[in-house]
C-alpha positions, -999 to +999 in steps of 0.1 A: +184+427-119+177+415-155+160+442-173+122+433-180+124+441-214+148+410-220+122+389-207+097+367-227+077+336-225+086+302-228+059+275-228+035+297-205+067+301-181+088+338-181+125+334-187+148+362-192+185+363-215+208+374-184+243+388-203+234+376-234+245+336-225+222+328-194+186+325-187+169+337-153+137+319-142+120+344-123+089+321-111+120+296-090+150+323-090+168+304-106+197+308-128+202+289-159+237+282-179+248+256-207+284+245-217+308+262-192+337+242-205+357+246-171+395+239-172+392+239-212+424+255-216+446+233-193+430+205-216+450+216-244+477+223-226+482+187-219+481+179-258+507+205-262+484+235-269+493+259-252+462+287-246+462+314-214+451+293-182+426+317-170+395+303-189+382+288-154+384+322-137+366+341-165+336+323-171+335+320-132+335+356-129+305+352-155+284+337-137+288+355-102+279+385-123+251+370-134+239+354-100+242+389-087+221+406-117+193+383-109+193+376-079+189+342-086+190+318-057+192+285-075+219+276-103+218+248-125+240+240-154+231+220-184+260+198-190+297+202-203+303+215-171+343+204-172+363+200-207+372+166-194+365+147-162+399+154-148+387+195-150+376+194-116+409+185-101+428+210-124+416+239-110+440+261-097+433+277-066+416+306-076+392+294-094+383+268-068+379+289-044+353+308-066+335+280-078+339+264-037+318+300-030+293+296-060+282+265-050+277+270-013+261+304-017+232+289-042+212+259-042+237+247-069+230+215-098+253+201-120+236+184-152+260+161-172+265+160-205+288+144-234+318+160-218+313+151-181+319+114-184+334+099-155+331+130-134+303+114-110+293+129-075+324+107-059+350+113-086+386+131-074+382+168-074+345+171-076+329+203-070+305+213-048+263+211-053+242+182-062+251+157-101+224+147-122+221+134-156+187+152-159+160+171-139+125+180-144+119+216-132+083+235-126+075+209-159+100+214-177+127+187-187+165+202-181+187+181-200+219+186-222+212+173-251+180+179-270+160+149-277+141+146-311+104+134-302+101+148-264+068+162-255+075+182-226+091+219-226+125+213-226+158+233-222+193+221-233+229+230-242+252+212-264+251+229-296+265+264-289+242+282-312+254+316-330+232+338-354+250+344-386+244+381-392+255+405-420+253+439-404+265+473-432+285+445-455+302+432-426+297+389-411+290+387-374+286+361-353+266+363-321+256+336-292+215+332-296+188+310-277+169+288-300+130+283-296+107+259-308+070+267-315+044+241-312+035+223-339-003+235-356-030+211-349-016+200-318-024+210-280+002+224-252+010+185-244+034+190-271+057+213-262+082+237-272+124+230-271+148+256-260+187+253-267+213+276-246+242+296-258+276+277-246+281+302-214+323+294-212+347+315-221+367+294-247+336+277-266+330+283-297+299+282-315+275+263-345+258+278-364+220+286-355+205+274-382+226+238-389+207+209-400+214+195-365+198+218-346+169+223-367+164+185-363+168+185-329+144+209-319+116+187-336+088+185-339+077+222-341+062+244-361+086+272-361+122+274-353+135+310-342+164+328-327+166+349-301+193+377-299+194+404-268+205+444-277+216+464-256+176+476-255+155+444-267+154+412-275+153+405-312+140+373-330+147+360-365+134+336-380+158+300-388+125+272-398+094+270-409+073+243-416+058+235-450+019+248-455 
């Protein structure tokens, strides 16, 4: 199970970071993942990169992990599910038999995003579980894309945020949750914005604090990151408004 210590409050609701690139929602068992970026590698293959076609089995393998850590019940993925719309029928057999599994053993939704055009709920090759372009969850918006402006707690993907670090002299890089905080004067009604780590295992990553992100995470008071150890969960600051 994930370990208490990761867990922390979102807009009056517990989540907790499950390996670093997932959230767990306790209060519906759910399990929550952004940017898996399925059959990535067999993308480039196509335009005459060649990369090792195993992408779709790792990330996978990810996420049964993390169903099993958490016990989670419910799965739902925040958009760039497949590299292309084609992904779905690239899969080798391997990995569709996995994700075949995944989706039968959990109540199982797929949210679209940027990425997943053309891959609707009757497309060639689509996977198991139910297609949405959004949900609205326990009150909060799941969505892939942040949008500037929304009221409502909201979680997204899109962005693949990494903390810029320098740890003894040395740059690192490591896959964060972003948080809003609400901004002063105004009530909960507001809301607060989260943004996901990209869970897949060829995605790269923008920085945390990009001019991008900051902007879509308004309004807000505060903007922070939020980076599991192998003990805690540590927070560092990216935004705050002016005084």
């Amino acid at each position: 199970m994930v370990p208490v210590s990761f867990a922390f409050d979102f807009a009056g609701r517990e989540l907790a970071v499950a390996g670093g690139r997932a959230l767990y929602w306790p209060a519906e068992r759910a399990l929550l993942v952004a940017d898996l970026h399925l059959e990535k590698a067999s993308f480039y293959a196509r335009h005459g990169q060649m990369l090792p076609p195993y992408d779709s089995r790792e990330t996978l393998e990810r996420v049964a992990e993390a169903i099993r850590a958490t016990g989670a019940r419910r799965v739902f993925t925040l958009g760039d599910n497949f590299h292309d719309a084609g992904g779905a029928a690239r899969l080798e057999p391997h990995a569709a038999g996995m994700l075949d599994a995944l989706t039968r053993a959990t109540d199982w939704v797929w949210i679209t995003g940027n990425h997943d055009r053309g891959q609707g709920a009757d497309a060639r090759g689509a996977p198991g579980g139910t297609i949405v372009e959004e949900l609205e969850v326990g009150g909060m918006i799941l969505r892939h894309h942040a949008q500037r402006g929304e009221a409502r707690p909201e979680l997204s993907g899109h962005f693949h945020p990494q903390l810029k670090l320098v740890a003894r002299g040395r740059p690192i890089r490591r896959p964060c949750v972003v948080v809003s905080s609400t901004p002063h004067g105004e009530g909960p009604k507001t809301g607060v914005k989260l943004i996901m780590p990209a869970f897949g295992a060829l995605t790269g990553g923008m920085d945390a604090a990009d001019p991008a992100i900051l902007s879509a995470m308004q309004p807000a008071s505060a903007i922070d990151a939020v980076v599991p150890t192998r003990a805690k969960l540590l927070q560092f600051p990216l935004w705050r408004a002016a005084a």
